[in-house]
MDAnalysis code that builds the backbone (N, CA, C; Angstrom):
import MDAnalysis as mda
import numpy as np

u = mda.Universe.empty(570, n_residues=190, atom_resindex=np.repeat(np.arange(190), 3), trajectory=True)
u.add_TopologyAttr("name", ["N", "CA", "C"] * 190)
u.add_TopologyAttr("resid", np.arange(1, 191))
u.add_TopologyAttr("resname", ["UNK", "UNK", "UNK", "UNK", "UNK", "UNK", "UNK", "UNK", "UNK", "UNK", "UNK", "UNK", "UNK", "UNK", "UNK", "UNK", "UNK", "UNK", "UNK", "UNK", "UNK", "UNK", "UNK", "UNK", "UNK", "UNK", "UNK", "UNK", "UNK", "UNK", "UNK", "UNK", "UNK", "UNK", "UNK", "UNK", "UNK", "UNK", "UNK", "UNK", "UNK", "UNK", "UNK", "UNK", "UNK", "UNK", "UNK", "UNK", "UNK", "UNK", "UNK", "UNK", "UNK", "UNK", "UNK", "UNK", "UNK", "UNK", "UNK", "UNK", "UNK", "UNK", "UNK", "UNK", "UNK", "UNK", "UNK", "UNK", "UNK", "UNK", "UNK", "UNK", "UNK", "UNK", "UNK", "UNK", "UNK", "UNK", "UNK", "UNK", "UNK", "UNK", "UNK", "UNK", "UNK", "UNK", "UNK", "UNK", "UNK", "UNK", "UNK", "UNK", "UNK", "UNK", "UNK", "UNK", "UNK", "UNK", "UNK", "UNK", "UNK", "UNK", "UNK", "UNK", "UNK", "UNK", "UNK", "UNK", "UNK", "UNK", "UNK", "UNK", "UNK", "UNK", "UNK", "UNK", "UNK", "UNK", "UNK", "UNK", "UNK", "UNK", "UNK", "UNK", "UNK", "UNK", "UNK", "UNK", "UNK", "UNK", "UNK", "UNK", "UNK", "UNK", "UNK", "UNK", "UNK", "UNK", "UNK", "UNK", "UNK", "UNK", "UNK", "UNK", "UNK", "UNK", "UNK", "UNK", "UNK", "UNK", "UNK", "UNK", "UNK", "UNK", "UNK", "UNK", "UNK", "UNK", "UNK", "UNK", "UNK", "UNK", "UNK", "UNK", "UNK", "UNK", "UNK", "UNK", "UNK", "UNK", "UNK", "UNK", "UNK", "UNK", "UNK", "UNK", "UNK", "UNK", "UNK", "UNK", "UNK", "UNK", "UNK", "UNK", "UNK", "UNK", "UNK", "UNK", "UNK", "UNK"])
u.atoms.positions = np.array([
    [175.293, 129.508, 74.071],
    [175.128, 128.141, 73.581],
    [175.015, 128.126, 72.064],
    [175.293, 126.766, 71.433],
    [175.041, 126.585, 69.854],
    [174.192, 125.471, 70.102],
    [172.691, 125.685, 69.047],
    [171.803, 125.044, 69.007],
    [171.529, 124.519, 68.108],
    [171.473, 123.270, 67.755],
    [171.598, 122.796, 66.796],
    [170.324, 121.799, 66.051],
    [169.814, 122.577, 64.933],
    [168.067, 121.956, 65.193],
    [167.990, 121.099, 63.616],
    [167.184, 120.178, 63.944],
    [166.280, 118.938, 62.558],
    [165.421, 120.308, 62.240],
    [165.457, 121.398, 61.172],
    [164.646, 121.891, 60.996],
    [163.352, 120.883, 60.270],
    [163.299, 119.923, 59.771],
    [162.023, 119.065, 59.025],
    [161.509, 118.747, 60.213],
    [162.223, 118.734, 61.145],
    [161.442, 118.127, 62.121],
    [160.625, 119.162, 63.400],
    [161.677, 120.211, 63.098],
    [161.384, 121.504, 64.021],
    [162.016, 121.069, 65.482],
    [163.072, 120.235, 65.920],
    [163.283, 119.551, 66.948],
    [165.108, 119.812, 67.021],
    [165.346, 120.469, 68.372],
    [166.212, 120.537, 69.176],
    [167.150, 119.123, 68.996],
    [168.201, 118.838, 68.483],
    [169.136, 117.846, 68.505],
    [170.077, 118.053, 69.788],
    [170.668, 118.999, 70.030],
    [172.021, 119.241, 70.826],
    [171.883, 120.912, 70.653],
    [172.357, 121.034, 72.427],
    [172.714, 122.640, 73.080],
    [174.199, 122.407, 73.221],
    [175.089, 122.960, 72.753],
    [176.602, 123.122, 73.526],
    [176.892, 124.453, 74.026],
    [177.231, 123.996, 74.912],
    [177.883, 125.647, 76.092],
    [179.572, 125.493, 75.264],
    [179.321, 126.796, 74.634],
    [180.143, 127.326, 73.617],
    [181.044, 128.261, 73.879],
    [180.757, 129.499, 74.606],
    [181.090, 130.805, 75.036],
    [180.469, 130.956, 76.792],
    [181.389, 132.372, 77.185],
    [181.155, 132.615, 78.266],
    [180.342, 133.763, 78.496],
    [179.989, 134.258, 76.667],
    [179.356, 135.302, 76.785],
    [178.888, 135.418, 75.267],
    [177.681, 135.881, 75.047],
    [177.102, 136.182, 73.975],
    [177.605, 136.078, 72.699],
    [177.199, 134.876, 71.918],
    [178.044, 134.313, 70.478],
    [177.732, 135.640, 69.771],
    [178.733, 136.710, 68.699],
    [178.749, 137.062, 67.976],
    [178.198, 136.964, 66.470],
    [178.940, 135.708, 66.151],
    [178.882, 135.458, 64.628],
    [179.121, 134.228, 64.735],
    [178.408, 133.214, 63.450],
    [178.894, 131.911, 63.419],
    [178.626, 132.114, 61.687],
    [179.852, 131.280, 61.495],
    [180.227, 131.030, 59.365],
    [180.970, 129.933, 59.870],
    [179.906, 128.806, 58.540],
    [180.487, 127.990, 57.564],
    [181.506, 127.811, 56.898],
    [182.577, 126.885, 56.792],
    [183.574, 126.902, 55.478],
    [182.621, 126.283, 54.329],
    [183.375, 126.679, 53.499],
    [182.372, 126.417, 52.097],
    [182.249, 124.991, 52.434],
    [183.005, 123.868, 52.752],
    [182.758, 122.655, 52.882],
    [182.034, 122.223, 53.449],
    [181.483, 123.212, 54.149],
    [180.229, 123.388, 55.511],
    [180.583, 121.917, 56.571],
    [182.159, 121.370, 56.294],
    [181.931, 120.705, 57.742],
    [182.882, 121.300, 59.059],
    [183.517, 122.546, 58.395],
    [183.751, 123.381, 60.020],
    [182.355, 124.705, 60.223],
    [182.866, 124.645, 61.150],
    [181.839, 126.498, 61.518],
    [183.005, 126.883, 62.427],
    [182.697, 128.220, 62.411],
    [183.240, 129.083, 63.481],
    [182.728, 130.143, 64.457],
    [183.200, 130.492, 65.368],
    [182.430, 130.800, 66.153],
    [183.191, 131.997, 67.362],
    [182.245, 133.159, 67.572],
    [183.335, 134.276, 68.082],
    [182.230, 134.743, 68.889],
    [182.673, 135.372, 70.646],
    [182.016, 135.750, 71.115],
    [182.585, 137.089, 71.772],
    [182.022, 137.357, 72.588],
    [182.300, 138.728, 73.538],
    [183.157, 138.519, 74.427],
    [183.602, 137.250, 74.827],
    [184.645, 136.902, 75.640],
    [185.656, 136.673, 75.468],
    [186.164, 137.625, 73.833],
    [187.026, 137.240, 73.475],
    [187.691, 136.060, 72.996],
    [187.230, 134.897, 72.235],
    [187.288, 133.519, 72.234],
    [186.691, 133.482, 70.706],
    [187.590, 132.739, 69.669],
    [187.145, 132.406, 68.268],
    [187.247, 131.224, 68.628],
    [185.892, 130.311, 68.104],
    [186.505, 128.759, 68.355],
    [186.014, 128.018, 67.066],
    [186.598, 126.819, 66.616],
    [186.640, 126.439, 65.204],
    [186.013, 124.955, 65.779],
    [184.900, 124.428, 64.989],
    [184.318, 123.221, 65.504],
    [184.091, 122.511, 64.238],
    [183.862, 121.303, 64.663],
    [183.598, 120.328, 63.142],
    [182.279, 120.058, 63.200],
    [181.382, 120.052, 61.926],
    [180.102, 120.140, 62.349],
    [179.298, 118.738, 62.874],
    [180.167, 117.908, 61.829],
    [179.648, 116.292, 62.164],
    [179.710, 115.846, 63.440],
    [180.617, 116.255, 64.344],
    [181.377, 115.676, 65.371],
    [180.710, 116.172, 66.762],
    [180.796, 117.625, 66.119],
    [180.160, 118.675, 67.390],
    [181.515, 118.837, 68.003],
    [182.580, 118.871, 67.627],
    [183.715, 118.891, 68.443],
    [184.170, 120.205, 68.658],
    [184.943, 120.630, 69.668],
    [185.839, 121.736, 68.950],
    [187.561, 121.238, 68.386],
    [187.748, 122.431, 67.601],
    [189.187, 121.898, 66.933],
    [190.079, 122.857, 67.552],
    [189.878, 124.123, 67.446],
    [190.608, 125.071, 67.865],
    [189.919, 126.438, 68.744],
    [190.577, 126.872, 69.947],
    [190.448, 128.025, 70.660],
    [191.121, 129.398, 70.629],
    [191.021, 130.214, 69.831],
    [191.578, 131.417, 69.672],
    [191.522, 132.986, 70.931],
    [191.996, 132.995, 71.833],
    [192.034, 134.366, 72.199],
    [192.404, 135.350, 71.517],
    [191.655, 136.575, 71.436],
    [191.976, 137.441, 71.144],
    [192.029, 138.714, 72.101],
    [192.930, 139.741, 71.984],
    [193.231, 141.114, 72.864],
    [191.736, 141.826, 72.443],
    [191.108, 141.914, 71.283],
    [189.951, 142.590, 71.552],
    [188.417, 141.601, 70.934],
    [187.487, 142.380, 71.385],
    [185.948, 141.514, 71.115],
    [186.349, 141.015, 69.579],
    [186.382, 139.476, 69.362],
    [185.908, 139.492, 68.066],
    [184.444, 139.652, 67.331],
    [183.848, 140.330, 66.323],
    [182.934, 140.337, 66.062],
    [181.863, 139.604, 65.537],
    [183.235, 138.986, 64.123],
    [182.992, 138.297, 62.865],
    [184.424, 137.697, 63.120],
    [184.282, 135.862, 62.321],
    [185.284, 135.087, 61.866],
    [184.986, 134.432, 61.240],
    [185.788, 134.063, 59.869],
    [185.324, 133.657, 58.865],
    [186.389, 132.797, 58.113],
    [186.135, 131.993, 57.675],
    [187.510, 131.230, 56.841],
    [188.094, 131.620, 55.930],
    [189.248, 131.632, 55.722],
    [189.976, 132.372, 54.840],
    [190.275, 131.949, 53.635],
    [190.729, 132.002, 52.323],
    [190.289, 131.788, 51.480],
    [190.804, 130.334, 50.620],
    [192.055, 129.705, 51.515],
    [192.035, 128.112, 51.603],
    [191.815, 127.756, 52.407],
    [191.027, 128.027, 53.464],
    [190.294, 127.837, 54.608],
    [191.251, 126.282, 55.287],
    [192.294, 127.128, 55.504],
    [193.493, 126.872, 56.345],
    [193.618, 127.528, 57.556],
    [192.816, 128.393, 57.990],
    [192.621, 129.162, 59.072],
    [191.487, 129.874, 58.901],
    [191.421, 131.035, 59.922],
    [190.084, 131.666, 60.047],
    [190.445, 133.282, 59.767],
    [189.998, 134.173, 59.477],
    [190.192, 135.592, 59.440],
    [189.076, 136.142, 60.465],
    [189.938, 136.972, 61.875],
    [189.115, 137.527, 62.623],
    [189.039, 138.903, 62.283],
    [187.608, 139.415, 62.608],
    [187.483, 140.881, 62.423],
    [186.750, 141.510, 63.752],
    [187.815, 142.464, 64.499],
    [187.692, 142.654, 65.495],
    [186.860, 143.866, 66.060],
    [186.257, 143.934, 66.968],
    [185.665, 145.401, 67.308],
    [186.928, 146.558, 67.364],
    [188.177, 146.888, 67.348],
    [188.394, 147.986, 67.317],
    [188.831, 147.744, 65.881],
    [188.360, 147.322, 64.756],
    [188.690, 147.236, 63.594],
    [189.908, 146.634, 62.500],
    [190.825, 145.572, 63.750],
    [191.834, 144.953, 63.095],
    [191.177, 143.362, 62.458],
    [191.663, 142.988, 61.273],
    [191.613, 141.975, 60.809],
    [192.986, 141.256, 61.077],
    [192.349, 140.206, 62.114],
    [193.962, 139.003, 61.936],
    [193.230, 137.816, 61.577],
    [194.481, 137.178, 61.267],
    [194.702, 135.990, 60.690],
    [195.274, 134.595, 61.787],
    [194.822, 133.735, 61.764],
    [195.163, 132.614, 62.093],
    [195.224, 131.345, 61.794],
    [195.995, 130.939, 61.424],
    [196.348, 129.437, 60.908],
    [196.141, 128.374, 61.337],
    [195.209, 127.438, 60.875],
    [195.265, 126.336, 62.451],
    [196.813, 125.496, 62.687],
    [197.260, 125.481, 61.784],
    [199.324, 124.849, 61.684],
    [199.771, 125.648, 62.644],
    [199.552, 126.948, 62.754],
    [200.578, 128.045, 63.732],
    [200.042, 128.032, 64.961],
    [200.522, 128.655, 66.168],
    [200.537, 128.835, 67.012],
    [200.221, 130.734, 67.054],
    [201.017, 131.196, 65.970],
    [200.796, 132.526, 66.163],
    [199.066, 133.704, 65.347],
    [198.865, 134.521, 65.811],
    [198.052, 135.509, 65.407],
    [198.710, 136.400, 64.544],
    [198.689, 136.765, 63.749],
    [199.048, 138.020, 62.729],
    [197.957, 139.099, 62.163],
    [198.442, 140.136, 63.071],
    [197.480, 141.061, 62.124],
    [197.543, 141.141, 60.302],
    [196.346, 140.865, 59.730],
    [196.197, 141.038, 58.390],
    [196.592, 142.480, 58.069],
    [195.588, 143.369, 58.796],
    [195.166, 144.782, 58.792],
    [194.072, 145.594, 58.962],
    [194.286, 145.951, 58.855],
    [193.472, 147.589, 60.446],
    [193.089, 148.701, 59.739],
    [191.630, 148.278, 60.173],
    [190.550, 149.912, 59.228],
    [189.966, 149.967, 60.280],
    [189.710, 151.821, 60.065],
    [188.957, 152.211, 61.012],
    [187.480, 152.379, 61.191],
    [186.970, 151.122, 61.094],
    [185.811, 150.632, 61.031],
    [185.182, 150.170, 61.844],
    [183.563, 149.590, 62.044],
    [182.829, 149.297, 63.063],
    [182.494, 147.923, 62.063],
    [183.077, 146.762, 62.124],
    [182.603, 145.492, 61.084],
    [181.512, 145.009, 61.745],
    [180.412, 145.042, 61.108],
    [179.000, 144.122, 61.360],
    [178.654, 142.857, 60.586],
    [179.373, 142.856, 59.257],
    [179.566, 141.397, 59.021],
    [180.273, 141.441, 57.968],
    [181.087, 139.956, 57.130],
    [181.950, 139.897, 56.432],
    [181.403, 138.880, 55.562],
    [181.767, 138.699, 54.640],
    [182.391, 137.500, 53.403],
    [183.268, 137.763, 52.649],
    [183.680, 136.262, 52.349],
    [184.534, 136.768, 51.305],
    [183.479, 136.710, 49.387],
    [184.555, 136.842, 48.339],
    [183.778, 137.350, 47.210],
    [184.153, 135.722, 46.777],
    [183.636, 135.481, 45.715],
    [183.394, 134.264, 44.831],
    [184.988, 133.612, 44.831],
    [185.473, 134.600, 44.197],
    [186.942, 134.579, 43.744],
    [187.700, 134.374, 45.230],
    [187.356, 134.525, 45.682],
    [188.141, 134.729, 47.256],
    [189.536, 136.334, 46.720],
    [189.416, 137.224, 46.315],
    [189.904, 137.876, 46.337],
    [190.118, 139.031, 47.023],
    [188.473, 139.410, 47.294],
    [188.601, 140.482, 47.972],
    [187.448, 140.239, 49.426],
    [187.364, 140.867, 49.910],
    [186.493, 140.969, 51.485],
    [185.307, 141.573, 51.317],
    [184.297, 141.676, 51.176],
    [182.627, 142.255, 51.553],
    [182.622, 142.332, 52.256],
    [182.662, 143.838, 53.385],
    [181.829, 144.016, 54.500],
    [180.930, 144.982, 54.810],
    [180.498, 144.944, 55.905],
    [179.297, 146.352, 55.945],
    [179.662, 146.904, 57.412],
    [179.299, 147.898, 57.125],
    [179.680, 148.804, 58.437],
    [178.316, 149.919, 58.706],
    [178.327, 150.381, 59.874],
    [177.507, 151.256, 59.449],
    [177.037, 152.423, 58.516],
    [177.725, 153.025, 57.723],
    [177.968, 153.687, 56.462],
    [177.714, 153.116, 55.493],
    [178.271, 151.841, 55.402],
    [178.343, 151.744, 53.798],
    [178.605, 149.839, 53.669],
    [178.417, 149.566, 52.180],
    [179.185, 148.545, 51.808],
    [180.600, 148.602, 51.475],
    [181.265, 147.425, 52.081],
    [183.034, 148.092, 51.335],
    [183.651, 147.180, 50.971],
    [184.687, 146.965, 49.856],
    [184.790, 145.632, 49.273],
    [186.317, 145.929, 49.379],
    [187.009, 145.049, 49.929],
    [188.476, 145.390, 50.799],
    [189.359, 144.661, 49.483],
    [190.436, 144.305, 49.144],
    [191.539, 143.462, 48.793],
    [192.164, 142.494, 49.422],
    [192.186, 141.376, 49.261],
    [192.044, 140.132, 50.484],
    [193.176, 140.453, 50.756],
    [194.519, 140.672, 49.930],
    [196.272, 140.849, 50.990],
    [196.361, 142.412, 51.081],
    [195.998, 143.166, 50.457],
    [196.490, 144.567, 51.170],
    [195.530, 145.140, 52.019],
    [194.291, 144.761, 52.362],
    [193.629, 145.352, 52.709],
    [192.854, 147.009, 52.470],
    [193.247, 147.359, 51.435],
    [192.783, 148.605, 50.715],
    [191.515, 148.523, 50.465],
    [190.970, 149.408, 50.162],
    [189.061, 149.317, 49.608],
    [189.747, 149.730, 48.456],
    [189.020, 148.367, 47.700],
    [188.165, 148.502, 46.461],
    [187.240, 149.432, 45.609],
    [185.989, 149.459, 46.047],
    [185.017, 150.287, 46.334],
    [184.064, 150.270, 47.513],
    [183.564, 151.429, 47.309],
    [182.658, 151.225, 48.751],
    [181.208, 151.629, 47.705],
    [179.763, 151.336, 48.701],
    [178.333, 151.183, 47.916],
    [177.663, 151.872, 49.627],
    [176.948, 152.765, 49.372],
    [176.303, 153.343, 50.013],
    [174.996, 153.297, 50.326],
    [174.818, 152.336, 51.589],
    [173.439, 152.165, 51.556],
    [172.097, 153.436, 51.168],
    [171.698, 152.922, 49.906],
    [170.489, 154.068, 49.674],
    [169.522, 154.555, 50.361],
    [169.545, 153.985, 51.220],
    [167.923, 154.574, 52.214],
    [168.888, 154.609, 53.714],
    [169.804, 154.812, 53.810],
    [170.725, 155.504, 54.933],
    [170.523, 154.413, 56.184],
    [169.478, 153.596, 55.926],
    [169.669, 152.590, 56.685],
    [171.015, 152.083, 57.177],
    [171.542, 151.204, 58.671],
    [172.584, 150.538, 59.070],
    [172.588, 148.846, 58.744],
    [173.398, 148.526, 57.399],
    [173.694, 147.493, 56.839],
    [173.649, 146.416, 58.378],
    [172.995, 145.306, 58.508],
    [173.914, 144.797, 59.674],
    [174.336, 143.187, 58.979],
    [174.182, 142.841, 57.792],
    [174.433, 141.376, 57.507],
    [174.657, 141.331, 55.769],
    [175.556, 140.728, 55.670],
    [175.598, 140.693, 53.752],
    [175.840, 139.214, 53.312],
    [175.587, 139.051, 52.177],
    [175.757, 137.426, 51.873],
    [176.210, 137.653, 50.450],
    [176.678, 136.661, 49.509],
    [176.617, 136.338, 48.702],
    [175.367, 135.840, 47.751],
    [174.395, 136.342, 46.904],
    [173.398, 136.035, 46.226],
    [173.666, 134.757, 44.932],
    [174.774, 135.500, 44.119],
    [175.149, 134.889, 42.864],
    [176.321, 135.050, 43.090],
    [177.599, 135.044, 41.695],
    [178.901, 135.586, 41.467],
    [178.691, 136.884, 41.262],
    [177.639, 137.635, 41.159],
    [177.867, 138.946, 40.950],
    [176.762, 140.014, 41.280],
    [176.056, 139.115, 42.310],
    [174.987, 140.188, 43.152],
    [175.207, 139.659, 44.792],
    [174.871, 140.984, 45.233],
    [175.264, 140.704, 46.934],
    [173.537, 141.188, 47.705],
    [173.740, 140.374, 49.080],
    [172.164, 140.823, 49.382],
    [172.459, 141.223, 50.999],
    [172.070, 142.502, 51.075],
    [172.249, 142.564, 52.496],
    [171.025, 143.344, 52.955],
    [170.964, 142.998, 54.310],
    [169.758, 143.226, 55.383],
    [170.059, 144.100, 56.414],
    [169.535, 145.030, 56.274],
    [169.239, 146.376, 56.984],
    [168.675, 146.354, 58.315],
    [168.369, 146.952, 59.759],
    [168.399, 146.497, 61.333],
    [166.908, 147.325, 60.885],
    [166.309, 147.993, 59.740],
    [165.222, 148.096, 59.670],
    [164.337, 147.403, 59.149],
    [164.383, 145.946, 58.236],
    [163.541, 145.135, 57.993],
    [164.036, 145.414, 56.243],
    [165.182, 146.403, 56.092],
    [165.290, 146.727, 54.254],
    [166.071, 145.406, 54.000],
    [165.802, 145.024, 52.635],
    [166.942, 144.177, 52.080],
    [166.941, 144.642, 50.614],
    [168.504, 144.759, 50.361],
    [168.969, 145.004, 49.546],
    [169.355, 144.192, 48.519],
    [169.676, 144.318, 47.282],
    [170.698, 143.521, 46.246],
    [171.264, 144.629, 45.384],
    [172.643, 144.078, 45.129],
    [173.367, 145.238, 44.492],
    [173.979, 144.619, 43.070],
    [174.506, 144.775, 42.761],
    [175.438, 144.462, 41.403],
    [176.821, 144.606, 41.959],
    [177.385, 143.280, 41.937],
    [178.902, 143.557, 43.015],
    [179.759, 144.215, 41.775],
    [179.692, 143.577, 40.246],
    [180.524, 144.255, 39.570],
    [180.319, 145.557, 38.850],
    [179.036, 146.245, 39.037],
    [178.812, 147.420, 38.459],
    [178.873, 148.182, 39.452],
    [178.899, 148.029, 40.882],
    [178.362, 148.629, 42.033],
    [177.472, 149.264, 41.816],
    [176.416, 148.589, 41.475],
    [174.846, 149.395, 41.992],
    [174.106, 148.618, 42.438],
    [172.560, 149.429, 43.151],
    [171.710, 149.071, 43.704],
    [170.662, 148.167, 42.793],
    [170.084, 147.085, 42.866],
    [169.240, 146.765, 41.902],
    [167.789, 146.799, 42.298],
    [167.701, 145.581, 43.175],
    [166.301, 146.440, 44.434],
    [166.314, 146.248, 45.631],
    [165.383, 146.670, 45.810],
    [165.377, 147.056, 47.657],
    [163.768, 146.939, 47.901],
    [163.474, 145.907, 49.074],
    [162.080, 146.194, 49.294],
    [162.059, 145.760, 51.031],
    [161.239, 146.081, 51.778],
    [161.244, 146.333, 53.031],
    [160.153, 144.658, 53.664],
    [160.795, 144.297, 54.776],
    [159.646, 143.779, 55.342],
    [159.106, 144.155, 56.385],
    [158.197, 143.536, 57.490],
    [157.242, 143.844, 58.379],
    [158.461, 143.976, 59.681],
    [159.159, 142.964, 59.592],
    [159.924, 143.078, 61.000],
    [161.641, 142.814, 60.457],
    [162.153, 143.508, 61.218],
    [163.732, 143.135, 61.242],
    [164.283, 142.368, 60.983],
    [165.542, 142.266, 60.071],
    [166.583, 141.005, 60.054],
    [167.696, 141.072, 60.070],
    [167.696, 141.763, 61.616],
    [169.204, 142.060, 61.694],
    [169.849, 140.815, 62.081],
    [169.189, 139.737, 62.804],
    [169.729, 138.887, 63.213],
    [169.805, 137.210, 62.455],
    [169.055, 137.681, 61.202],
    [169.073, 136.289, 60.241],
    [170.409, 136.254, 59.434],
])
């Protein structure tokens, strides 16, 4: 289900039966009036937020993990459990693989510029090239921790949260670490 809450109010608005199996990932378009939405059942689905509607249903051949809008957010970019990134248009009918790393994606954004891809994997941070898909650089989580979520901070610091309670900030254009401090309980799932 997607739950949709008055946080001022702390109050439940609307449950929608969304998936047939455990939602993955849900992202905003910057306009924040689509979201998207990917589960274990294979199913990306694109909804409008005002409406509560859905717009579009995507199958995919493997689990999507992460889907995210692409960078005229004219479609969505899926990132799949056996590590392919495709593309889908809401105009087309068809899927196109972007491209294929051999990776475990735990979460994505794109960068300010919309140029290149932020993701985290278990290893590392890795900052892809939005059309060739090449790494950029990669940033190595310092305390060997498993990255599971990254965001955008500023234009040029990134903050990601560790499945041990670490959170990080880095320097996206120097690639370094700036700080790191731990909390009491986990945020792998914020």
């Amino acid at each position: 289900n997607i739950n949709l809450w008055d946080l001022e109010n702390l109050a439940l608005i609307e449950k929608i039966k969304a998936h047939q199996s455990s939602i993955n990932s849900i992202k905003f378009s910057k306009k924040g009036n689509l979201f998207a939405t990917c589960s274990n059942d294979s199913v990306v689905k694109i909804w409008n937020f005002n409406s509560n509607k859905l717009i579009d249903s995507i199958k995919v051949h493997s689990i999507p993990k992460i889907s995210l809008f692409n960078k005229d957010e004219s479609g969505v970019l899926i990132f799949t459990k056996n590590g392919d990134v495709l593309e889908k248009k809401f105009k087309s009918k068809k899927i196109k693989q972007k491209f294929s790393k051999n990776a475990q994606f735990l979460d994505a954004v794109l960068s300010e510029d919309a140029q290149s891809i932020i993701t985290c994997d278990t290893q590392s941070l890795k900052i892809i090239n939005y059309n060739s898909g090449d790494y950029i650089s990669e940033i190595s989580n310092p305390t060997g921790n498993v990255f599971s979520k990254v965001e955008i901070y500023s234009n040029d610091t990134i903050i990601t949260w560790s499945k041990d309670g670490t959170i990080n900030f880095f320097d996206f254009k120097k690639k370094q670490d700036l700080l790191e401090f731990r909390s009491k309980n986990p945020h792998n799932k914020l």
